[in-house]
C-alpha positions as semicolon CSV with decimal commas, in nm:
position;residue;x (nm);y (nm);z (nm)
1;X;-1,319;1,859;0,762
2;X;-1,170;2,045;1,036
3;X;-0,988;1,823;1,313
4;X;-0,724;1,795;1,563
5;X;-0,456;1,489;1,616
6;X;-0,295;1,386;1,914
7;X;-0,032;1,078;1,950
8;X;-0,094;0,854;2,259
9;X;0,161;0,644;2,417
10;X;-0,070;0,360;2,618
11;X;0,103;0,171;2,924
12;X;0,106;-0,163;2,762
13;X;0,348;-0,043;2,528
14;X;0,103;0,036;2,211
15;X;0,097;0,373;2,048
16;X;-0,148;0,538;1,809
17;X;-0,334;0,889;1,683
18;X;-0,640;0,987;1,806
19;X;-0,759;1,211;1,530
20;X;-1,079;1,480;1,640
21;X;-1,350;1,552;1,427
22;X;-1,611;1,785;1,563
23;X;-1,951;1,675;1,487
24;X;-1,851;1,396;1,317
25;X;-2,145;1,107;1,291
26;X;-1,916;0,778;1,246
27;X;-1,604;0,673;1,451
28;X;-1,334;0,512;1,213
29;X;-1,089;0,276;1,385
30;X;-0,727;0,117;1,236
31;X;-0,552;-0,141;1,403
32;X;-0,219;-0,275;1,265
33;X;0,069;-0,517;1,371
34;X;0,413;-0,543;1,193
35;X;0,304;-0,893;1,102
36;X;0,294;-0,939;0,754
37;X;0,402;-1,189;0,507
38;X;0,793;-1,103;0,553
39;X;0,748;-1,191;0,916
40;X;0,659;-1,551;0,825
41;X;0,880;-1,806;1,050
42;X;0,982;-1,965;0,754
43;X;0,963;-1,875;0,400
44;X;0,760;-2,249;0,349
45;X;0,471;-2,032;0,574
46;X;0,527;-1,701;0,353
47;X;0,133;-1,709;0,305
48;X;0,036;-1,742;0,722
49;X;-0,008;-1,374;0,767
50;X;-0,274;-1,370;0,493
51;X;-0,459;-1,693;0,656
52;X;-0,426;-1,545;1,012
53;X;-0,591;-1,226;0,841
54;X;-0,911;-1,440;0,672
55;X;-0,971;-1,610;1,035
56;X;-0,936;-1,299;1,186
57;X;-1,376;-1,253;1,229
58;X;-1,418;-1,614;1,275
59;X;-1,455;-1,792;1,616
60;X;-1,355;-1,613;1,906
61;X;-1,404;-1,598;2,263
62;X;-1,774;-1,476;2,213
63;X;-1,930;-1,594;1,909
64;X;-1,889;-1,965;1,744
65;X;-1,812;-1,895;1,398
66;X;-1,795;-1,633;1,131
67;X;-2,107;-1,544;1,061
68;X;-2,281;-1,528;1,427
69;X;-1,957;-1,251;1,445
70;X;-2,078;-1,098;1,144
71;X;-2,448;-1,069;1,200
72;X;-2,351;-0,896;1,559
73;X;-2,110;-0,687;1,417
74;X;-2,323;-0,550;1,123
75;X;-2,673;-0,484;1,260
76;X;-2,681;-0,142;1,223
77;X;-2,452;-0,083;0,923
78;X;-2,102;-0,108;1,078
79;X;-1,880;-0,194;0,840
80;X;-1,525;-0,385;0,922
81;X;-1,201;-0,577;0,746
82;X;-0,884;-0,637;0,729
83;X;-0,604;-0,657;0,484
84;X;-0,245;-0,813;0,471
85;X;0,060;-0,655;0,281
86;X;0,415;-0,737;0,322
87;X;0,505;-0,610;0,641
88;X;0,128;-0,524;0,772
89;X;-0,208;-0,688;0,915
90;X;-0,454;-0,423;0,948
91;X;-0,851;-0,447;1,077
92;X;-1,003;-0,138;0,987
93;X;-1,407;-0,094;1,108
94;X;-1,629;0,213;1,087
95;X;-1,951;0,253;1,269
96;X;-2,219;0,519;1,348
97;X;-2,099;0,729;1,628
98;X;-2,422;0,618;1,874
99;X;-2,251;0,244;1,842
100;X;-1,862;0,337;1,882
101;X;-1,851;0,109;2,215
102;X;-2,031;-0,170;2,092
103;X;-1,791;-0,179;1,781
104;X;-1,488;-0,099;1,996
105;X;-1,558;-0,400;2,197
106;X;-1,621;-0,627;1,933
107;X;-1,280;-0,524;1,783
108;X;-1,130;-0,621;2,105
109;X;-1,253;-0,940;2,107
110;X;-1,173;-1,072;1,769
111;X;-0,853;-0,951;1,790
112;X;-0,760;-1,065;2,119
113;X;-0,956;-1,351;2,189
114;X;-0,960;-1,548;1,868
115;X;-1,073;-1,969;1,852
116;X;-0,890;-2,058;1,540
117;X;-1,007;-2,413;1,457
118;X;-0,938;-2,626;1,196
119;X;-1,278;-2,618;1,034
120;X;-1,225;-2,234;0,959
121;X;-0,834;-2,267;0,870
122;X;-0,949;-2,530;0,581
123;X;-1,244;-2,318;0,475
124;X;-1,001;-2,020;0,471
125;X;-0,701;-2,191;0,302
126;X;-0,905;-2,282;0,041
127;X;-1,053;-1,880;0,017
128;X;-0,719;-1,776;-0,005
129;X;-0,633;-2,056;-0,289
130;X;-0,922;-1,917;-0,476
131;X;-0,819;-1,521;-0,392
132;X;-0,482;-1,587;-0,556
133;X;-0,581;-1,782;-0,807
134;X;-0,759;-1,521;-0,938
135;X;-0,508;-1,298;-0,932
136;X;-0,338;-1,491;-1,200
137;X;-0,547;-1,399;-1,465
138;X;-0,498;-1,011;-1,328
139;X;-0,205;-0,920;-1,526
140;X;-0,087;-0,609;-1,321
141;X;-0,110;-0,825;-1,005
142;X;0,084;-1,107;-1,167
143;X;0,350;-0,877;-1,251
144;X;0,437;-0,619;-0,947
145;X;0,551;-0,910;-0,747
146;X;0,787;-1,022;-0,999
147;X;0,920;-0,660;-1,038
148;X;0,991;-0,631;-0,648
149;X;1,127;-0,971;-0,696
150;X;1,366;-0,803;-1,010
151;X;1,459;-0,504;-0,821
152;X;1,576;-0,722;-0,512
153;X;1,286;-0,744;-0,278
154;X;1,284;-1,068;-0,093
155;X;0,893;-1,149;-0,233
156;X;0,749;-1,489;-0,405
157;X;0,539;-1,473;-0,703
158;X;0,188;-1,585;-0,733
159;X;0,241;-1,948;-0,795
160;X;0,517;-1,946;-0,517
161;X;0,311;-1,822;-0,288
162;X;0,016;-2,043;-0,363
163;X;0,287;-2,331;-0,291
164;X;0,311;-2,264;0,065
165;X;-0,090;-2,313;0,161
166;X;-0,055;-2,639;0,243
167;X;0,258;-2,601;0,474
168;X;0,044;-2,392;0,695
169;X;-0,123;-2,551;1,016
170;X;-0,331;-2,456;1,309
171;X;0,020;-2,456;1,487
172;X;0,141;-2,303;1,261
173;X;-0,123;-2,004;1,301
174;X;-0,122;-2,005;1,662
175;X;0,247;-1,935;1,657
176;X;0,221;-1,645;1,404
177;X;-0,049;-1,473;1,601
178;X;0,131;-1,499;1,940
179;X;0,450;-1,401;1,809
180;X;0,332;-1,058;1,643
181;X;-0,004;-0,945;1,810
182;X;0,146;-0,825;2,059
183;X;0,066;-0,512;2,278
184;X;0,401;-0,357;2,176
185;X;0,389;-0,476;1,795
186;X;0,043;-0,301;1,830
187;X;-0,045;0,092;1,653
188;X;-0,418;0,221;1,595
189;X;-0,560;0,546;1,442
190;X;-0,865;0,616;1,591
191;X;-1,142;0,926;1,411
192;X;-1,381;1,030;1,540
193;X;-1,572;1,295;1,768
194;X;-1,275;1,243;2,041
195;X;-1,308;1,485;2,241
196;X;-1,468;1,375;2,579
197;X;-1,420;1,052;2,525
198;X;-1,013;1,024;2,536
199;X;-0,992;0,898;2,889
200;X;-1,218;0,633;2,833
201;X;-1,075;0,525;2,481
202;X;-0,757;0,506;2,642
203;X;-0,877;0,277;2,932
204;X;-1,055;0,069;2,676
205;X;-0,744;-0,007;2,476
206;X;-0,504;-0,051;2,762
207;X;-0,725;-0,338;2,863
208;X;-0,709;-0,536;2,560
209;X;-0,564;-0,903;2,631
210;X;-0,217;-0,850;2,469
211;X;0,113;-0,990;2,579
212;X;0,427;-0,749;2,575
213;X;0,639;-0,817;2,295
214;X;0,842;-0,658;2,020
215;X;0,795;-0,372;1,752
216;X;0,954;-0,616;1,458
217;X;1,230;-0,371;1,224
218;X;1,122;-0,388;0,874
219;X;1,373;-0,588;0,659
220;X;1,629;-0,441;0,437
221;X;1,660;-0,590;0,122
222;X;1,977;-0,523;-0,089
223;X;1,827;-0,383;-0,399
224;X;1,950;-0,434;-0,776
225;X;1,873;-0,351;-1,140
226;X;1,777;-0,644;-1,343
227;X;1,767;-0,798;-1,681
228;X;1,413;-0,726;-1,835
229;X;1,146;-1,038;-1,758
230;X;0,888;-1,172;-1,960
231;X;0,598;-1,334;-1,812
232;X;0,457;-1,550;-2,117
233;X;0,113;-1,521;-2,130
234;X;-0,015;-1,761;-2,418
235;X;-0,369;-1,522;-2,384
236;X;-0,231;-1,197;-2,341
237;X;-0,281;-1,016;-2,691
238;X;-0,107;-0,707;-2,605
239;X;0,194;-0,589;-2,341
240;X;0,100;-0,508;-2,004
241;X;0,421;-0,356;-1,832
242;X;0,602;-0,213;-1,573
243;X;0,912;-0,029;-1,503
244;X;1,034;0,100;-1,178
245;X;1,380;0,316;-1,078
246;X;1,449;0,287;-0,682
247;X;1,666;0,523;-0,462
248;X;1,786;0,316;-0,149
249;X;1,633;0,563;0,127
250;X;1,264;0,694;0,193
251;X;1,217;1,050;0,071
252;X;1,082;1,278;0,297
253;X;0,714;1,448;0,281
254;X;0,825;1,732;0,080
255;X;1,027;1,541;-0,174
256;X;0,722;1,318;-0,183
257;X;0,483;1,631;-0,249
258;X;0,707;1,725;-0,561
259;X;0,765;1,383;-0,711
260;X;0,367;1,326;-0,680
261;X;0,428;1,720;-0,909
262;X;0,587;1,559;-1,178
263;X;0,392;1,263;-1,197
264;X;0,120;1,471;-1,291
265;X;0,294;1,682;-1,532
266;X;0,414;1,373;-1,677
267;X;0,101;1,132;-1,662
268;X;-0,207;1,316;-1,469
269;X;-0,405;1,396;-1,731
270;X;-0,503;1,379;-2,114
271;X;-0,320;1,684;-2,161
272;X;0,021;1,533;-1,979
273;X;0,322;1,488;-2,150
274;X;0,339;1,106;-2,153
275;X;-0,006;0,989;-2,085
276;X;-0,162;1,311;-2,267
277;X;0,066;1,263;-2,582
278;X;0,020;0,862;-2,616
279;X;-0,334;0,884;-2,586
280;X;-0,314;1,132;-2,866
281;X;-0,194;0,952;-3,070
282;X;-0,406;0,660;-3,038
283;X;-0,107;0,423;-2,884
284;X;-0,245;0,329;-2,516
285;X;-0,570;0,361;-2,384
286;X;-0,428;0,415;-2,011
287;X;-0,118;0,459;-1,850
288;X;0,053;0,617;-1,561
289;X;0,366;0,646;-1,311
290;X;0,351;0,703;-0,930
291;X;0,611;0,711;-0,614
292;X;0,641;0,431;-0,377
293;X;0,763;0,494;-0,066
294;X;0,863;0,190;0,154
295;X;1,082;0,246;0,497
296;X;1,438;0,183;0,364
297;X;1,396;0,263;-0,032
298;X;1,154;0,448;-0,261
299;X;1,025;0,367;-0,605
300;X;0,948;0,526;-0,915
301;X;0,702;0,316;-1,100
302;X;0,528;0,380;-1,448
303;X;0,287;0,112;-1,567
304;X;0,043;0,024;-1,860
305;X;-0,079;-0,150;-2,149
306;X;0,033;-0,119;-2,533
307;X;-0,064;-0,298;-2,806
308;X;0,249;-0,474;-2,998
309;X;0,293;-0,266;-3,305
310;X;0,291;0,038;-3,036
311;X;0,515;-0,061;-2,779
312;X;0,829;0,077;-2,959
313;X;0,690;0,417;-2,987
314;X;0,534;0,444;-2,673
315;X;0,858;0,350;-2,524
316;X;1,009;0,629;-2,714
317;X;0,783;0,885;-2,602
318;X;0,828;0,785;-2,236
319;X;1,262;0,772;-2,276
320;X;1,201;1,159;-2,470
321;X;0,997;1,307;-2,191
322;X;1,200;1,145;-1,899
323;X;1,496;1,292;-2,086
324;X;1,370;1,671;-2,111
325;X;1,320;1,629;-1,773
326;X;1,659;1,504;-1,648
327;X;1,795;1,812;-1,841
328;X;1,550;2,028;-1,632
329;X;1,276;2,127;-1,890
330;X;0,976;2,164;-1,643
331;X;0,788;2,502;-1,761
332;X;0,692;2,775;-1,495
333;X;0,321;2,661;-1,656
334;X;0,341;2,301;-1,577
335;X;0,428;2,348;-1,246
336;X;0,201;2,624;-1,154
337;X;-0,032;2,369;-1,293
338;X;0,081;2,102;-1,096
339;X;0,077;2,277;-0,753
340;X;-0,282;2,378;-0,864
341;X;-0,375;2,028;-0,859
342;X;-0,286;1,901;-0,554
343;X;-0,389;2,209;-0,376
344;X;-0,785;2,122;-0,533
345;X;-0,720;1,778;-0,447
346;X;-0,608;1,867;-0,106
347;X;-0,936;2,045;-0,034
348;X;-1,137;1,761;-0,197
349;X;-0,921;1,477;0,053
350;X;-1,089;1,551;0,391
351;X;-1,426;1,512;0,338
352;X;-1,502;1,226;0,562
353;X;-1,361;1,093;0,863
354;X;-1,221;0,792;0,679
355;X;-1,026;0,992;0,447
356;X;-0,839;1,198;0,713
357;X;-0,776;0,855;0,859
358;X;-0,628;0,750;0,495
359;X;-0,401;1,060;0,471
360;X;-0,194;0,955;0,844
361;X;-0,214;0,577;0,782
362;X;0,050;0,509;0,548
363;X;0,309;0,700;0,735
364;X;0,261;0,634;1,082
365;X;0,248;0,294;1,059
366;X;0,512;0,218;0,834
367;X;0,768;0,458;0,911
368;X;0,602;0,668;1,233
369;X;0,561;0,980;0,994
370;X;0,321;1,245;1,113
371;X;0,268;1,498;0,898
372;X;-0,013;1,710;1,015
373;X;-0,289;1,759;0,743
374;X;-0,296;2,120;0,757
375;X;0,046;2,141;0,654
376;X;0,002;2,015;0,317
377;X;-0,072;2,366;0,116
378;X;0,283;2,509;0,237
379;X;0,439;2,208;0,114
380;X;0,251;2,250;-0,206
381;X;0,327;2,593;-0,255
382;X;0,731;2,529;-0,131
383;X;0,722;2,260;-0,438
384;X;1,055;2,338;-0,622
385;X;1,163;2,276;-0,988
386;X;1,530;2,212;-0,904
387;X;1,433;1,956;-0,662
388;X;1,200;1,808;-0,855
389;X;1,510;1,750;-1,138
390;X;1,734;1,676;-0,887
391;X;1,565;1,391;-0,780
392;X;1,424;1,275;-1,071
393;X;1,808;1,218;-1,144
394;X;1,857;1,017;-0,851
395;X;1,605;0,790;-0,908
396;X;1,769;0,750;-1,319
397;X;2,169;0,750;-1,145
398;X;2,087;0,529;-0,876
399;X;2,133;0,202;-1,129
400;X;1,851;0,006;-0,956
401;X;1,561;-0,060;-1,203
402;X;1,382;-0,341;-1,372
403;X;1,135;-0,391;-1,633
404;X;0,854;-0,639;-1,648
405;X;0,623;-0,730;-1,881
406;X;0,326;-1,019;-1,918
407;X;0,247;-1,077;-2,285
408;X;0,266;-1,312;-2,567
409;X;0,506;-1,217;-2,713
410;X;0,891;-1,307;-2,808
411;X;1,087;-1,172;-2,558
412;X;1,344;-1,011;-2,800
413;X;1,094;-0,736;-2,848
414;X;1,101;-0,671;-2,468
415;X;1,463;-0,631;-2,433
416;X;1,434;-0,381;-2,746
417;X;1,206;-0,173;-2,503
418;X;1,438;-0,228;-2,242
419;X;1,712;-0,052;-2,438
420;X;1,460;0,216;-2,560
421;X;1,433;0,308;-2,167
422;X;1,795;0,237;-2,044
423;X;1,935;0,466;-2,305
424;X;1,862;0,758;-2,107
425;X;2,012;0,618;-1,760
C-alpha cells in the first residue's frame, strides 16, 4: 500500500509519525512510553510495568471497571491492547475509519485518566501470576531470559520475576505510572487516511492530560560471554537451545538488511544450509537464527530443538556452515537468492495499514530510526557479500556469547556442544 510519513513534534513535548494511507478503511494507532520492566524503582517491583500494563483498560475516569471499558470500546469491532517488554509499554488499537474519534478518545482516557483500585490490582496480580506461570512450561520462553541474563543483560528469570508480585502495591503503581507516562516519555504512530485530518489529530493529542517529564535513556548493560547453562527440566525429553553472539553497538538498517541475507541463506528454508541440511537428514524438525537489534548492542541468535542422540551432529553442522562463512564462502547464487527473498517479501509487507505501522515501530521507538519504507529495495539490491562476512566475523570476534539449553539431560553433554560451537570463535 502506497503511503506517505511525516514526524510531528507536539507542544507538550511528545513526538510521533503520522503515516498516510489513501483510501485506507481502518485507522491504526501506537502509543508507547519508555516504561518498561528495567524502569522499575526497585528491582523488588521488576514486574510493575507488566501490572500497570493489565490495569491499563480497567477503571478510569469514565467507565467503572474493565468490562463496561470493553463493551464501549468494542461495539463495532475495534480492536485494542497493550504489551510490556523491557524497556516498553505500548497500547496499540485499530478501528474502522468512520469510528477513528470515538476510539481516539477512548485511548485518551484510559491512558490518561486511569482509577487503579485495589480490586483490579489483585484480580490482575493474580492474571499475571497465572501468565507467567505458564510460561514455565514454554521452554523457549523459559530460556531467552536466562540467555540475556548469560550474556550480561540486567533481566530476572521466570521464577524471579514471579517473586516480586507480591511486593507490588497500589502505591506502588501509582508511582510507576506518574513517573513514566509522561507527555515527554510519550511517542505514537498513527495510520491511517491522514490527510485532512492532521490539524485536528494534532489538537487531539496535545490535549491529552499528561504532565511534562523525561524521555528515560535506555540502560547499558556491560555484556559478557558465559559458561554454557542448563536448565534441568525433569520432563523435557529432548534439548531445546539457544545460542546467541552480541556486538556491543546497534547495526545500522543496511547491515541489518544483509544479516537478515544470511540468515536466510543459512536457515530460511528447507533448502538452507543449516536448517535445509538438518532437516535432511532427519536431525531437527525446526530450527532457525535471526538478528536482534537492541539500542546499545545487537544479537545474533540461532535457536531450536534436537533430540539427544542428534545434538552432537547438529551442532556440527551449525560450527561447519558458520565456518565456510567466516572464510567468505557465500555463492553469487545464494545471495542472488537471498536478495530475491526479501525483495518478494518486501512487496508482500504492506498490505494493510497495520503492517506499515509494524515496519516503523521497532525503530522509532526504540532507537528514533526512520527508515522510509520505500527505501527498502535499494537496500536490498546494495546487499554486499563482503559485508555480510565482515560482520558475521564481528559478531564470532567480539567474545560475547552464551549458550542455553532446557533439557533433561546431564549437563556434560551440553558443555560438549558448547565446545562443538566455540571451536570456530
Amino acid at each position: 500500500m502506497k503511503h506517505s510519513l511525516e514526524e510531528i513534534t507536539l507542544k507538550n513535548g511528545a513526538k510521533g509519525l503520522f503515516i498516510h494511507v489513501p483510501g485506507a478503511s481502518v485507522m491504526d494507532t501506537r502509543i508507547q512510553f519508555r516504561a518498561g520492566m528495567r524502569y522499575a524503582k526497585t528491582p523488588d517491583l521488576y514486574e510493575i510495568a507488566h501490572v500497570v500494563e493489565h490495569l491499563s483498560f480497567g477503571a478510569n475516569a469514565k467507565f467503572r471497571d474493565e468490562q463496561a471499558f470493553e463493551y464501549e470500546f468494542a461495539k463495532n469491532g475495534a480492536y485494542h491492547n497493550a504489551w510490556t517488554s523491557d524497556f516498553s509499554v505500548c497500547y496499540e488499537s485499530e478501528c474502522a475509519d468512520f469510528e477513528w474519534k470515538r476510539i481516539m478518545d477512548l485511548q485518551r482516557i484510559s491512558i490518561t485518566q486511569p482509577r487503579f483500585n485495589d480490586e483490579e490490582l489483585k484480580s490482575e496480580k493474580s492474571t499475571v501470576r497465572s501468565e507467567l506461570t505458564s510460561y514455565m512450561n514454554e521452554y523457549q520462553r523459559l530460556l531467552w531470559p536466562r540467555l540475556q541474563s548469560a550474556l550480561g543483560e540486567d533481566v530476572p528469570s521466570l521464577n524471579a520475576r514471579l517473586r516480586t508480585l507480591p511486593n507490588i502495591e497500589l502505591k506502588d503503581i501509582r508511582e510507576h505510572y506518574r513517573r513514566t507516562h509522561t507527555a515527554n516519555n510519550m511517542r505514537f504512530i498513527i495510520a491511517g487516511r491522514i490527510r485532512g485530518r492532521k490539524h485536528e489529530l494534532i489538537r487531539m493529542l496535545e490535549n491529552w492530560e499528561l504532565k511534562p517529564g523525561e524521555r528515560f535513556a535506555i540502560p547499558e548493560d556491560t555484556l559478557k560471554s558465559s559458561p554454557a547453562v542448563l536448565i534441568k527440566r525433569k520432563d523435557a525429553s529432548n534439548i531445546t537451545f539457544g545460542f546467541s553472539m552480541a556486538t556491543p553497538r546497534r547495526l545500522t538498517i543496511s547491515e541489518i538488511y544483509e544479516m537478515n541475507a544470511l540468515n536466510y541463506i543459512l536457515n530460511g528454508t528447507l533448502s538452507s544450509r543449516i536448517f535445509g541440511k538438518a532437516r535432511k537428514r532427519g536431525l531437527v524438525y525446526s530450527m532457525g537464527s535471526s538478528l536482534a537489534p537492541s539500542f546499545h548492542h545487537t544479537s545474533w541468535d540461532f535457536d531450536g530443538e534436537v533430540n539427544l542422540e542428534s545434538a552432537g551432529e547438529l551442532f556440527d553442522l551449525i560450527r561447519t556452515e558458520l565456518s565456510r562463512v567466516l572464510n567468505g564462502d557465500i555463492s553469487e547464487h545464494d545471495l542472488n537468492i537471498a536478495k530475491s527473498y526479501a525483495l518478494g517479501r518486501y512487496q508482500m509487507g504492506a498490505q494493510t495499514v497495520g503492517q506499515i505501522a509494524d515496519y516503523y515501530a521497532d525503530g522509532y521507538f526504540l532507537g528514533h530510526e526512520i527508515s522510509p519504507y520505500n527505501h527498502a529495495p535499494t537496500l536490498i539490491k546494495n546487499i554486499d557479500k563482503s559485508n555480510i562476512v565482515d560482520l558475521a566475523r564481528e559478531f564470532a570476534g567480539s567474545g560475547i556469547n552464551a549458550l542455553v539449553a532446557v533439557s533433561s539431560c546431564e549437563k556434560t553433554l551440553i558443555n560438549d556442544l558448547e565446545e562443538h560451537l566455540y571451536a570456530l570463535l
